[in-house]
Backbone of each chain as nested JSON, in Angstrom:
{
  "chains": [
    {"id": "A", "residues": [
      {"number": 1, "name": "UNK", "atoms": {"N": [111.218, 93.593, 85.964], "CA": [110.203, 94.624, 85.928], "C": [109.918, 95.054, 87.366]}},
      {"number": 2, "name": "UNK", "atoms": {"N": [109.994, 96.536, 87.484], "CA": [109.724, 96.707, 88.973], "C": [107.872, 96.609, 89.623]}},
      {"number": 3, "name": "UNK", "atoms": {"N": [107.748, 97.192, 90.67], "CA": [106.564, 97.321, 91.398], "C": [105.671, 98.181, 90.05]}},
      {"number": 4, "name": "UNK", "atoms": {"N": [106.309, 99.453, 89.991], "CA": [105.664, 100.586, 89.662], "C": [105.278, 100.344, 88.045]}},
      {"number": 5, "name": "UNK", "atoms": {"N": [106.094, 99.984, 87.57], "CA": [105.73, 99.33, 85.969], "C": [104.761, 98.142, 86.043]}},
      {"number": 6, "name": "UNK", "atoms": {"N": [104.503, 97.19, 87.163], "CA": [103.841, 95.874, 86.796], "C": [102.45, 96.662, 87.517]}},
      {"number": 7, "name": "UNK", "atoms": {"N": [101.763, 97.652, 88.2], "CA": [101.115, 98.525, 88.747], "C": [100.188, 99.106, 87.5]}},
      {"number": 8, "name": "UNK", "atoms": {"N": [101.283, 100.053, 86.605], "CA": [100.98, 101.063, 85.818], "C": [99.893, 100.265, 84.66]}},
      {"number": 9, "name": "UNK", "atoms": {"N": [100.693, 98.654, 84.829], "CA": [100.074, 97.73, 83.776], "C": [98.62, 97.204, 83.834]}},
      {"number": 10, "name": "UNK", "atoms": {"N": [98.664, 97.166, 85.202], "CA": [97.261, 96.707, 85.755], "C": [96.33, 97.705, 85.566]}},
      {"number": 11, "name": "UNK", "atoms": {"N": [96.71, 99.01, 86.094], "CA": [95.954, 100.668, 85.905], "C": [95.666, 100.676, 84.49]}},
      {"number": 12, "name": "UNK", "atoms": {"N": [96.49, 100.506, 83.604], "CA": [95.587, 100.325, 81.959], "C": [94.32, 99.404, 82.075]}},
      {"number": 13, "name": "UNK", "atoms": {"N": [94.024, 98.633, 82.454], "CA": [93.48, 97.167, 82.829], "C": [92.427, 98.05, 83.11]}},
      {"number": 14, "name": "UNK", "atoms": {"N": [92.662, 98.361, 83.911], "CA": [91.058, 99.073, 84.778], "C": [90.831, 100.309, 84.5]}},
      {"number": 15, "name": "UNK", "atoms": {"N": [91.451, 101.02, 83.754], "CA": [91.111, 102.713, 83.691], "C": [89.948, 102.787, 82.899]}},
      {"number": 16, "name": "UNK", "atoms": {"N": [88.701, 102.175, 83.581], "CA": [87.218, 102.604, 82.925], "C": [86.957, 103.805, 83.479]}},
      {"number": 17, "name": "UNK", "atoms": {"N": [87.196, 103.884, 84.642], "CA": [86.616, 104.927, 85.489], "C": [87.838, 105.374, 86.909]}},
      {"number": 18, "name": "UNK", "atoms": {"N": [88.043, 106.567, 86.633], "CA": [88.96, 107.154, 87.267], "C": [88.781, 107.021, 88.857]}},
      {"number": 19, "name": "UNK", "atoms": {"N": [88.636, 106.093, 89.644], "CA": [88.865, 105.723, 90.711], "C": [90.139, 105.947, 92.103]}},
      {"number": 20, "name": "UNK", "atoms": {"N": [89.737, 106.234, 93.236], "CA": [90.536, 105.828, 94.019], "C": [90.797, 104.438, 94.261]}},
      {"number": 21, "name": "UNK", "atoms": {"N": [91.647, 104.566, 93.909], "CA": [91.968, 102.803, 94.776], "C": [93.246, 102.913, 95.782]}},
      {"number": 22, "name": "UNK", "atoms": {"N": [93.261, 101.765, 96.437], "CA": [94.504, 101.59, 97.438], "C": [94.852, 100.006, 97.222]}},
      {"number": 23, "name": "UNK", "atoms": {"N": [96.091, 99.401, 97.132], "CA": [95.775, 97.954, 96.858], "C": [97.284, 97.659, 98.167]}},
      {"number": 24, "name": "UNK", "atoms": {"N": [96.683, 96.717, 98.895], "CA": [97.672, 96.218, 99.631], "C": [98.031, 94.782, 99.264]}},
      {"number": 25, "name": "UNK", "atoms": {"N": [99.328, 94.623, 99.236], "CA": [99.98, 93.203, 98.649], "C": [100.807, 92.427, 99.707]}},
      {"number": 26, "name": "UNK", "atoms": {"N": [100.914, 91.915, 100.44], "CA": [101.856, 90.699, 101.116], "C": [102.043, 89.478, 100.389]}},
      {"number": 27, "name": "UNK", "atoms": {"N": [103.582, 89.342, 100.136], "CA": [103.857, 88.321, 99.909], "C": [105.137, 87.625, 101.206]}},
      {"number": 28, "name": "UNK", "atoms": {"N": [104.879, 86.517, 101.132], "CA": [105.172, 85.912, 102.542], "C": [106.194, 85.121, 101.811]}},
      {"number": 29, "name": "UNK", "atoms": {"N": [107.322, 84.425, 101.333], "CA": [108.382, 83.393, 101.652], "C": [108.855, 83.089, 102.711]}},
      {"number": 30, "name": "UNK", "atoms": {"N": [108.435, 81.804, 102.78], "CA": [109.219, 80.876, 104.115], "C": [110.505, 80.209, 103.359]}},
      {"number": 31, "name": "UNK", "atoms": {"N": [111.115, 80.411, 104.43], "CA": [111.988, 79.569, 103.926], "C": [112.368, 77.996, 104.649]}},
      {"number": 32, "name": "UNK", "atoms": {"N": [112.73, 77.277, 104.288], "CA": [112.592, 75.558, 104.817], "C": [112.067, 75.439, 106.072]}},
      {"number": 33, "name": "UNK", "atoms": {"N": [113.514, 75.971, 106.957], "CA": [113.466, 76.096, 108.55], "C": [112.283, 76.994, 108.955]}},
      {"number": 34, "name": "UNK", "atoms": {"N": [111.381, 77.33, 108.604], "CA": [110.658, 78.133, 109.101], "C": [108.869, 77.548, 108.917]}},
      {"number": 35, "name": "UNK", "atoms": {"N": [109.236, 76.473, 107.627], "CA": [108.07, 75.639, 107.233], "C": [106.899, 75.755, 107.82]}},
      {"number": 36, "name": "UNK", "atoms": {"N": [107.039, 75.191, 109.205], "CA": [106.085, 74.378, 110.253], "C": [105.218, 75.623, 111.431]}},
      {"number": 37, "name": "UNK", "atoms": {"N": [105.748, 77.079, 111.232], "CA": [105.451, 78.254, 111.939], "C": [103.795, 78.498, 111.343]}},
      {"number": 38, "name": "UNK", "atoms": {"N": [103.178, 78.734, 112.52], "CA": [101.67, 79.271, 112.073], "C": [101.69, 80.078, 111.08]}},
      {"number": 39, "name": "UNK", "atoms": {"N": [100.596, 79.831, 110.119], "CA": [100.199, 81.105, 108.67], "C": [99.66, 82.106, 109.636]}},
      {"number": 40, "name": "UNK", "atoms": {"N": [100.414, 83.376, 109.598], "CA": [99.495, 84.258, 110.235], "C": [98.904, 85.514, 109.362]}},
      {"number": 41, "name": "UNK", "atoms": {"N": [98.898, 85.13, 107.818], "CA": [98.482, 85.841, 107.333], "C": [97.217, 86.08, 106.979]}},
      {"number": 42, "name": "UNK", "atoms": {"N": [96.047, 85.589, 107.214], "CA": [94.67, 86.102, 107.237], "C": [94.702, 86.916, 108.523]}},
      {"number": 43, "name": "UNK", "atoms": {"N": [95.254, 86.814, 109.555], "CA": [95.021, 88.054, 110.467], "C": [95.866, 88.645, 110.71]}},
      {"number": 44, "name": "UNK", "atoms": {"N": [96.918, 88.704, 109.945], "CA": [97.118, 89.788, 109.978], "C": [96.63, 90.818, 108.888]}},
      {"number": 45, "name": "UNK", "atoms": {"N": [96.294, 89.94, 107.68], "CA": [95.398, 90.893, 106.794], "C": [94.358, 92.009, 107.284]}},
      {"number": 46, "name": "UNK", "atoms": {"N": [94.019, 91.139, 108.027], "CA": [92.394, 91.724, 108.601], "C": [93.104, 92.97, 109.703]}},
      {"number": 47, "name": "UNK", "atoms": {"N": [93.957, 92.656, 110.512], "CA": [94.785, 93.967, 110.935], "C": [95.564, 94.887, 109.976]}},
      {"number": 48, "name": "UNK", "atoms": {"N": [95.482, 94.804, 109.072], "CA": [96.549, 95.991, 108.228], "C": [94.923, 96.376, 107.723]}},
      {"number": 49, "name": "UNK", "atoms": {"N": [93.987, 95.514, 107.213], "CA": [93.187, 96.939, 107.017], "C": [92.047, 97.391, 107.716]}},
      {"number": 50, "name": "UNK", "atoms": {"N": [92.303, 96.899, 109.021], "CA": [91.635, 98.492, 110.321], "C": [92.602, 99.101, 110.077]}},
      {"number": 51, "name": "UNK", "atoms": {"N": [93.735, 99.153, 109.976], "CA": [94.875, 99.895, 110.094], "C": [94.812, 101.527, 109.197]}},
      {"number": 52, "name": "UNK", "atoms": {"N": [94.318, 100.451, 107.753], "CA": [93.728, 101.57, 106.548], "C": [93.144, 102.485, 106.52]}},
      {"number": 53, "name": "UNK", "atoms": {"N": [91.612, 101.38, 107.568], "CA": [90.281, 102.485, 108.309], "C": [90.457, 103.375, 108.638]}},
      {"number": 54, "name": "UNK", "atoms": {"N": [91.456, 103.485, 109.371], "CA": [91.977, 104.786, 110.679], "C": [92.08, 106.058, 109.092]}},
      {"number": 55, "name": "UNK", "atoms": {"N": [92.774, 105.936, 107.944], "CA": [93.072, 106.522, 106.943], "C": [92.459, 106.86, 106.015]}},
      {"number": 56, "name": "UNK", "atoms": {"N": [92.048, 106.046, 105.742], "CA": [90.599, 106.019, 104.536], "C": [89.462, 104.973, 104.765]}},
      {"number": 57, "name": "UNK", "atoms": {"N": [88.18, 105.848, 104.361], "CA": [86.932, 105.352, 104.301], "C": [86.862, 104.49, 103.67]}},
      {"number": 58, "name": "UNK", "atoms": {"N": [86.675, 102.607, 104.21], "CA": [86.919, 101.82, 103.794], "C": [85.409, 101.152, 103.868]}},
      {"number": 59, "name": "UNK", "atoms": {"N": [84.774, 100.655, 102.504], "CA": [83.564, 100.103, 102.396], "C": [83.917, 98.735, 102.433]}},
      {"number": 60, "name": "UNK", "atoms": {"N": [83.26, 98.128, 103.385], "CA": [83.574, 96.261, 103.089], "C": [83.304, 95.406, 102.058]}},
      {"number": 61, "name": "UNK", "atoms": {"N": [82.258, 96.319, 101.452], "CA": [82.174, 95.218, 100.098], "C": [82.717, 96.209, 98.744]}},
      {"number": 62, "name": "UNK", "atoms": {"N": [83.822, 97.096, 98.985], "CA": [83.981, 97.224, 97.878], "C": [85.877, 96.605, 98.726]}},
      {"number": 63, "name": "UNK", "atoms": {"N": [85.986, 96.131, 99.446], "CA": [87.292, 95.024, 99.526], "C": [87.643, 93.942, 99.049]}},
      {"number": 64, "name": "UNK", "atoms": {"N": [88.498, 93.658, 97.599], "CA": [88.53, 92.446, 97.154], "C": [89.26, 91.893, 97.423]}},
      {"number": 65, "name": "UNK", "atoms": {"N": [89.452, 90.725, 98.212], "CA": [90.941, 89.705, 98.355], "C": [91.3, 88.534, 97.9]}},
      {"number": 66, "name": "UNK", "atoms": {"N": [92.313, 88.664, 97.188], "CA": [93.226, 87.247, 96.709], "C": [93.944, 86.907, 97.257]}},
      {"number": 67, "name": "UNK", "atoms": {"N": [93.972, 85.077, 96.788], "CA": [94.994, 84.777, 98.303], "C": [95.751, 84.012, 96.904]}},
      {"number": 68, "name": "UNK", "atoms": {"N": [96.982, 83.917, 96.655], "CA": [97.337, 82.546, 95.757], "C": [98.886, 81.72, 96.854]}},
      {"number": 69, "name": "UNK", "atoms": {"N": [98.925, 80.853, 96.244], "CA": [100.093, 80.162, 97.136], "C": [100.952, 79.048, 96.04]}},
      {"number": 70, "name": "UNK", "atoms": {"N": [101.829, 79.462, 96.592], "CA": [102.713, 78.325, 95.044], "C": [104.129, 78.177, 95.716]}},
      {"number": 71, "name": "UNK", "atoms": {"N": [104.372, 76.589, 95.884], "CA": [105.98, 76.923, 96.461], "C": [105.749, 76.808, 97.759]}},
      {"number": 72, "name": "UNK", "atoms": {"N": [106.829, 77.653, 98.198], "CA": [107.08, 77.97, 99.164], "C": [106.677, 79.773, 99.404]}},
      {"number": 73, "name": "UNK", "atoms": {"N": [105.85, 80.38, 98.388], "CA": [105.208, 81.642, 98.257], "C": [104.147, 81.71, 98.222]}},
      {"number": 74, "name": "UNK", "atoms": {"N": [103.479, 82.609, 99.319], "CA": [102.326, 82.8, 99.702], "C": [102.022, 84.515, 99.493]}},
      {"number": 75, "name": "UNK", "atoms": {"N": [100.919, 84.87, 98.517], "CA": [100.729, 86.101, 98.013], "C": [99.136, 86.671, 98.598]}},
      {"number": 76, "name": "UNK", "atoms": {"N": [99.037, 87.596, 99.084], "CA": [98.009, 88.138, 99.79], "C": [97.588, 89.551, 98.888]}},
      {"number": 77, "name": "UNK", "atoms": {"N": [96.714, 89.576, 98.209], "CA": [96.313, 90.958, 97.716], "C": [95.184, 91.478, 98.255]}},
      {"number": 78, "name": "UNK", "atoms": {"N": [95.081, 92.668, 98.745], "CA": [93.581, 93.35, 99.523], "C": [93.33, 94.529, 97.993]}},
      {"number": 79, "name": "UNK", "atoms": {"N": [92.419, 94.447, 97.52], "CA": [92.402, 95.634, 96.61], "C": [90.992, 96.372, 96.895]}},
      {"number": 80, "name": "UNK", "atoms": {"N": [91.285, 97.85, 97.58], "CA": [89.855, 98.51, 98.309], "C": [90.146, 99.853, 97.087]}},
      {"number": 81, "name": "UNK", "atoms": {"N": [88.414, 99.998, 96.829], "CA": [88.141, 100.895, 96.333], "C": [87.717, 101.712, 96.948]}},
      {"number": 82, "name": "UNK", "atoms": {"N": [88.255, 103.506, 97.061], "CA": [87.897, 104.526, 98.112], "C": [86.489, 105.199, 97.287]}},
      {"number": 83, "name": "UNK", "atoms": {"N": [85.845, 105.621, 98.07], "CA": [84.882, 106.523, 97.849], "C": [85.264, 108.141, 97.392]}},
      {"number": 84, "name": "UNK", "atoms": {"N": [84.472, 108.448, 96.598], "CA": [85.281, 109.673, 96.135], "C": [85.103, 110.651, 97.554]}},
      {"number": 85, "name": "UNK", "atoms": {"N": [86.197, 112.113, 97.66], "CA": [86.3, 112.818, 98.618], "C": [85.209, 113.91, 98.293]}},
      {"number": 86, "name": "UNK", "atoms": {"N": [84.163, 114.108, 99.825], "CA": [82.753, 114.507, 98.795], "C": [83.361, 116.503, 99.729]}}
    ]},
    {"id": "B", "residues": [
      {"number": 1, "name": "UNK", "atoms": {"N": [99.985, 89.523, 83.604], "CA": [100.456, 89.13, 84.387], "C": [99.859, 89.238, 85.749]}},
      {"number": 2, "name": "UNK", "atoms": {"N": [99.757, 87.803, 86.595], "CA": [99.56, 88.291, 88.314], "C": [100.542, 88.358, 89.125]}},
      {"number": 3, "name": "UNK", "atoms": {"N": [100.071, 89.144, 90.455], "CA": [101.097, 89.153, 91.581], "C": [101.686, 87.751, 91.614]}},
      {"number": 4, "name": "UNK", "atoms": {"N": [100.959, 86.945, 91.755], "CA": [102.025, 85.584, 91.682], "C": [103.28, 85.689, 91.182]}},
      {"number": 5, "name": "UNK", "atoms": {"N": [103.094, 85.49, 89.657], "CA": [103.609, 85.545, 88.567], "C": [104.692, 86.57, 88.741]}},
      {"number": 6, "name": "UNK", "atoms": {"N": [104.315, 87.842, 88.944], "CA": [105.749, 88.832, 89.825], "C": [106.595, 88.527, 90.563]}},
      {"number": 7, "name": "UNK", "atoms": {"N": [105.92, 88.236, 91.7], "CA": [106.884, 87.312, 92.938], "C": [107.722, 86.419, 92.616]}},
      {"number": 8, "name": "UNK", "atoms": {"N": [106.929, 85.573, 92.064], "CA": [107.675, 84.195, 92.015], "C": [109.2, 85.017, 90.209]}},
      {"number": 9, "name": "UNK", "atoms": {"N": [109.397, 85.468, 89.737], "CA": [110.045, 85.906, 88.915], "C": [110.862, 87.081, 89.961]}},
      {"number": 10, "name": "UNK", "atoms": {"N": [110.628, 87.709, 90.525], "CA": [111.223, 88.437, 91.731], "C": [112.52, 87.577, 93.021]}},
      {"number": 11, "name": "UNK", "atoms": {"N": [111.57, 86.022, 92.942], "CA": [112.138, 85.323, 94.157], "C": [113.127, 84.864, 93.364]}},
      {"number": 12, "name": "UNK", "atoms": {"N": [113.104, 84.602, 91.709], "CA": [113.981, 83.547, 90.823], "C": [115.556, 84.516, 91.058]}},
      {"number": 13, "name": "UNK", "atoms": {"N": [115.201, 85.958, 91.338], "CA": [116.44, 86.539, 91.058], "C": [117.045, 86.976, 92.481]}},
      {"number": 14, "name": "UNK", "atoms": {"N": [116.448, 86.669, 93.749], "CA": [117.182, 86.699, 94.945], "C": [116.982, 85.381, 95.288]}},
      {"number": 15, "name": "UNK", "atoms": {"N": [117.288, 84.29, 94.798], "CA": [117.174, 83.104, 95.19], "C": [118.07, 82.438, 95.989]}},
      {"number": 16, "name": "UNK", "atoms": {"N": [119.368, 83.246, 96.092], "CA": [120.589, 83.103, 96.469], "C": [120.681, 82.364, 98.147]}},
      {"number": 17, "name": "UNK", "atoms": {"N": [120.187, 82.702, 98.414], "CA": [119.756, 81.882, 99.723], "C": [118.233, 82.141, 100.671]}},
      {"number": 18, "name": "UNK", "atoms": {"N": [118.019, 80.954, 100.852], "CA": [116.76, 80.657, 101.404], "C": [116.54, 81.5, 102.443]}},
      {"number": 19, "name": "UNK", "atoms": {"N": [115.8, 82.094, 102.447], "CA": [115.634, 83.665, 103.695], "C": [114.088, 83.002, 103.559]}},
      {"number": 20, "name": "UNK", "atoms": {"N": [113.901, 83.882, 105.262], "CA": [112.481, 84.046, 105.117], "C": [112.051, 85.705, 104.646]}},
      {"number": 21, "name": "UNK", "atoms": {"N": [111.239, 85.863, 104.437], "CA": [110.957, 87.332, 103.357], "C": [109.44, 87.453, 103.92]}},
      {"number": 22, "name": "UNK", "atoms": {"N": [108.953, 89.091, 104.03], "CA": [107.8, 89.151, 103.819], "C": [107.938, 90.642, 103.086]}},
      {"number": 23, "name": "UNK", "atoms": {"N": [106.85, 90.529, 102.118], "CA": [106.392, 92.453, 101.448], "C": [105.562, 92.503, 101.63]}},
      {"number": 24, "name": "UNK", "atoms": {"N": [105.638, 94.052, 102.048], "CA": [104.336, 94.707, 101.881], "C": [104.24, 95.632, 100.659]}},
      {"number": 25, "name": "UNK", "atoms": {"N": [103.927, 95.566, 100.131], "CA": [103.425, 96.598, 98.496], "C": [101.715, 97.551, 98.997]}},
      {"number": 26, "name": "UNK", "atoms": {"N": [102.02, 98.985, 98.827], "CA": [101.199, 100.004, 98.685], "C": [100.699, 100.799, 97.415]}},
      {"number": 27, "name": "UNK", "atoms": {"N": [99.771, 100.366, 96.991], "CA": [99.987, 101.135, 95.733], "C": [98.45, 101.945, 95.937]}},
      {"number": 28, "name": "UNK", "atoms": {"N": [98.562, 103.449, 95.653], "CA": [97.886, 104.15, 95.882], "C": [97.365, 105.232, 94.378]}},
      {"number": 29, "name": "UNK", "atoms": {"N": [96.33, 104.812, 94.143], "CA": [96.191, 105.361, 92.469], "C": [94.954, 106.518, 92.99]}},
      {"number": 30, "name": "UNK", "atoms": {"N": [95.422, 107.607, 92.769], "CA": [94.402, 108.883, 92.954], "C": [93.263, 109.217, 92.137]}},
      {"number": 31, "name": "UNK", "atoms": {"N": [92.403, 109.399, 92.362], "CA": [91.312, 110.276, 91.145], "C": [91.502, 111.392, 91.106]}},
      {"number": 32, "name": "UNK", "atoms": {"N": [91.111, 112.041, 90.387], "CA": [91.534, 113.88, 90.058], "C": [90.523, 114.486, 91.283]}},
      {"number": 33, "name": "UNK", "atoms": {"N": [89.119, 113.693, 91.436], "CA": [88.461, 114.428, 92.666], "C": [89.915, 114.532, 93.951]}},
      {"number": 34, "name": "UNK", "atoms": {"N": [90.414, 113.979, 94.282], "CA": [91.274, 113.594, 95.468], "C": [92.776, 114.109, 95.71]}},
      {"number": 35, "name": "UNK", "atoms": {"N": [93.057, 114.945, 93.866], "CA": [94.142, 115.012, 93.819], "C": [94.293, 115.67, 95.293]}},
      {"number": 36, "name": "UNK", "atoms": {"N": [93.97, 116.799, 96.016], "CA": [94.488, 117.477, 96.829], "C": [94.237, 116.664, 98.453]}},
      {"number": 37, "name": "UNK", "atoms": {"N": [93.448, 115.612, 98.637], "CA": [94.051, 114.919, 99.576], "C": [95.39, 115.054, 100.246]}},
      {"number": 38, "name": "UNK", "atoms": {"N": [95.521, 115.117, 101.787], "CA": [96.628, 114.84, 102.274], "C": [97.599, 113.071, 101.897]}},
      {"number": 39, "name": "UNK", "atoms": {"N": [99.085, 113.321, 101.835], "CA": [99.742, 111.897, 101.48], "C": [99.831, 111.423, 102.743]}},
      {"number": 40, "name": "UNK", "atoms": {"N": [99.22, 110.181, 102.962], "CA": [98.654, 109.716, 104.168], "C": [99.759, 108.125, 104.317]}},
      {"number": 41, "name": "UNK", "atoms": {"N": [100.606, 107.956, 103.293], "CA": [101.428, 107.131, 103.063], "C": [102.721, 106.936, 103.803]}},
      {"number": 42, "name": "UNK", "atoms": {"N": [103.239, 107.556, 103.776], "CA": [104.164, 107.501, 104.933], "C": [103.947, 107.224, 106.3]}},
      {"number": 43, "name": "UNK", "atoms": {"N": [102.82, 107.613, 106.534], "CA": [102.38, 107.759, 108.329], "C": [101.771, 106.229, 108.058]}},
      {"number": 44, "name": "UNK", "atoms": {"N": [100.886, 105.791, 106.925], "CA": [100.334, 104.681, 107.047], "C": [101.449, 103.634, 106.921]}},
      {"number": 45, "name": "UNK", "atoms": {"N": [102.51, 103.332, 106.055], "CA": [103.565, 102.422, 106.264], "C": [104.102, 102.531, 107.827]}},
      {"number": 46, "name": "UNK", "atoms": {"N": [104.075, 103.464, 108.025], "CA": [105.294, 103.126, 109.604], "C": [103.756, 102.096, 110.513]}},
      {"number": 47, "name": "UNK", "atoms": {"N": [102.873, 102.661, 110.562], "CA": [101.326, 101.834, 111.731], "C": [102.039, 100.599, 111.013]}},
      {"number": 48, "name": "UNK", "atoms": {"N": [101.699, 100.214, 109.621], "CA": [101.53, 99.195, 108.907], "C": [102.934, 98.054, 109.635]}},
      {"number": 49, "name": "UNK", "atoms": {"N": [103.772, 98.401, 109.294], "CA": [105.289, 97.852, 109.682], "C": [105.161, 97.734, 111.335]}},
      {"number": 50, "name": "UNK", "atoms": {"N": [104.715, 98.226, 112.08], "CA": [104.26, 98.288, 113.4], "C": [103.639, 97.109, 113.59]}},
      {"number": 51, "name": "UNK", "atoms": {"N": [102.273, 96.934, 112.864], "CA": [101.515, 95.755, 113.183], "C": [101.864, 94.363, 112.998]}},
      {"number": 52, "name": "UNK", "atoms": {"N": [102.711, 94.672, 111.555], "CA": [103.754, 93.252, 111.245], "C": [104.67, 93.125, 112.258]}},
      {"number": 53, "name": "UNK", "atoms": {"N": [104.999, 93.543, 112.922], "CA": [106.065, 93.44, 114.041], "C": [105.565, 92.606, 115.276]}},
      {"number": 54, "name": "UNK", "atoms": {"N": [104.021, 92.923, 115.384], "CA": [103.3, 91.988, 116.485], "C": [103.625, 90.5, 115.761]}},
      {"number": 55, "name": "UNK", "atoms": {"N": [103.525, 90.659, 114.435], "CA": [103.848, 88.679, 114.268], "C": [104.844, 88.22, 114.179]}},
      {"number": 56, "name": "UNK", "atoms": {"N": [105.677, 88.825, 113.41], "CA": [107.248, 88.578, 113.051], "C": [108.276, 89.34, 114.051]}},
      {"number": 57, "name": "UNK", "atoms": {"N": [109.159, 89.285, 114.214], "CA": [110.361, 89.899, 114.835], "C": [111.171, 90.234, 113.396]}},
      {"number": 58, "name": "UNK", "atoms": {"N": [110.917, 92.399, 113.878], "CA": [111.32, 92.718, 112.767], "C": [112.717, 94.138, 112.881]}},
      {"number": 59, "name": "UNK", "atoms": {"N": [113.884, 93.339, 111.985], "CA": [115.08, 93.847, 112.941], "C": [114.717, 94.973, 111.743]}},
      {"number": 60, "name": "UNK", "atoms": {"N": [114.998, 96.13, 112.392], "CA": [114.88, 97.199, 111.195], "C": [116.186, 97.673, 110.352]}},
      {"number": 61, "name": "UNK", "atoms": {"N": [117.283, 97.022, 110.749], "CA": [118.012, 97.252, 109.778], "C": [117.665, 96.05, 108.349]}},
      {"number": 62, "name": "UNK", "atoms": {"N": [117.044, 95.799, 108.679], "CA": [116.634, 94.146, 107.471], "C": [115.014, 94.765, 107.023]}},
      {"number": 63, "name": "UNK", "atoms": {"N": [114.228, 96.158, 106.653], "CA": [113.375, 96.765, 106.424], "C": [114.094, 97.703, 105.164]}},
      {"number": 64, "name": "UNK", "atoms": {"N": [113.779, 97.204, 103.866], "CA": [114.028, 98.29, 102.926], "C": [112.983, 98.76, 102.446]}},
      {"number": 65, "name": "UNK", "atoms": {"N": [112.871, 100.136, 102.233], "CA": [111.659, 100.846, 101.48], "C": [111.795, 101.489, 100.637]}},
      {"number": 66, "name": "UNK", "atoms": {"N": [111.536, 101.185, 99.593], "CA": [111.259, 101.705, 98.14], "C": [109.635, 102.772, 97.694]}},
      {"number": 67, "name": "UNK", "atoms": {"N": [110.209, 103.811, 97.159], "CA": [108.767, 104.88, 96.799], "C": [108.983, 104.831, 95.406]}},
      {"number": 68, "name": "UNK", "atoms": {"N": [107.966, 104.79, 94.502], "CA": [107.722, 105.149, 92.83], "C": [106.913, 106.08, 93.238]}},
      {"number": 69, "name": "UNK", "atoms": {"N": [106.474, 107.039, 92.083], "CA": [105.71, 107.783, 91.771], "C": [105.692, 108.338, 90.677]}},
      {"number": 70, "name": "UNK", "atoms": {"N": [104.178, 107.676, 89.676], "CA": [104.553, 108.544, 88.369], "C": [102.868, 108.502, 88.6]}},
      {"number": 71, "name": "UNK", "atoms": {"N": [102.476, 109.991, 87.552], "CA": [100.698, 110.026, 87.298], "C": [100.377, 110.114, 88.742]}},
      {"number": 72, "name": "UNK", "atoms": {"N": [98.982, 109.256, 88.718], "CA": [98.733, 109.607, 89.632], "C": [98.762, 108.71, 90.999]}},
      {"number": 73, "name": "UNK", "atoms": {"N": [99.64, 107.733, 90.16], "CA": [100.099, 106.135, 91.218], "C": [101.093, 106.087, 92.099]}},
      {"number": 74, "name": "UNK", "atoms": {"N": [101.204, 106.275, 93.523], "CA": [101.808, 106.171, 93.999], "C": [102.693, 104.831, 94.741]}},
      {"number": 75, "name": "UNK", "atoms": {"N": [103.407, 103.875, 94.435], "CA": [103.869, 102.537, 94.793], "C": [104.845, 102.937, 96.009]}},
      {"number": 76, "name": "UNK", "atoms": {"N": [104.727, 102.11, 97.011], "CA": [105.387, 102.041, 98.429], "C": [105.946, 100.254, 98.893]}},
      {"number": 77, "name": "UNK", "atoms": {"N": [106.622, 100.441, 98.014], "CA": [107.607, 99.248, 98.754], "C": [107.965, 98.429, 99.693]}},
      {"number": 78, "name": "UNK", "atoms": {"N": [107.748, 97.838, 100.851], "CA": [108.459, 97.472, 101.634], "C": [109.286, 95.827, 102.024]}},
      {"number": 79, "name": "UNK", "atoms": {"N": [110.225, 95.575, 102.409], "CA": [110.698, 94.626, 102.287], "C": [111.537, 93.967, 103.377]}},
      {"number": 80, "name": "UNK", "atoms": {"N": [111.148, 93.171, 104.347], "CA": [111.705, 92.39, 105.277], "C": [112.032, 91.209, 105.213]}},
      {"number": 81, "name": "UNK", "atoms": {"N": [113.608, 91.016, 105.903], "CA": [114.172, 89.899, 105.426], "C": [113.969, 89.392, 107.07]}},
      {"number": 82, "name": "UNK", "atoms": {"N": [113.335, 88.182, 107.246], "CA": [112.783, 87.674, 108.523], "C": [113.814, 86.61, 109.077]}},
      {"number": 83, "name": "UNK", "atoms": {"N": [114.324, 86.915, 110.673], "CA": [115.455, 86.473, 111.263], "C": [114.807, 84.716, 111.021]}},
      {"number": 84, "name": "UNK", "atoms": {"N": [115.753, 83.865, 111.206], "CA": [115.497, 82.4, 111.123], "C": [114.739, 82.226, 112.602]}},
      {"number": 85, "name": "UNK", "atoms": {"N": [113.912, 81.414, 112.609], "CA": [112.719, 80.666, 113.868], "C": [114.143, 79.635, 114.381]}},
      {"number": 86, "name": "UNK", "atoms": {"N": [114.632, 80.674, 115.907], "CA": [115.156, 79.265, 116.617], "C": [114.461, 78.655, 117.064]}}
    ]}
  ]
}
């Protein structure tokens, strides 16, 4: 199943209210040799979305983040809800 | 289904050798207020891929990018295969 189909699935999920959203996803695999390298993914999270800011009007508490980790896979979801364009 | 749950079914089918990997996934779902917004997506992946580059060393021939677009969801792909930590 690609991106855009496992997306469309979630958008049923939530289509109460016709929203902007933007959802940013990192997923990180290490692989063995690479094990022992700093997690640098909480900051760089926090840098990809000033990054957003620059783009869209980003409210801090409407930013939700999941972190899950399993394996050797580490999954980062930012899911920001935009304000409508007034 | 969660992003986990994607990934890790994603990683089962390039499992072929242990790489290090990172994605970035964009998914951009419009409201009808917004339809006429500028597409701010393209310009925002290249910053985005920029900033990952401050952590990782990122050879750009090893950067694939994938676009969906159906309705009003726009999905942005991206996919780096991360050189091994000498």
């Amino acid at each position: 199943m690609g991106f855009m189909s496992f997306f469309l699935g979630e958008k049923k999920q939530t289509a109460s209210v016709a929203k902007e959203r933007l959802q940013l996803i990192l997923a990180h695999e290490r692989s063995g040799r690479n094990a022992g390298t700093p997690d640098y993914l909480p900051q760089l999270k926090a840098e990809l979305i000033a990054v957003i800011s620059k783009y869209v009007k980003v409210d801090p508490s409407a930013v939700l983040v999941e972190r899950e980790q399993q394996d050797n896979l580490e999954v980062l979801a930012v899911k920001i809800e935009l304000p409508d364009a007034r």
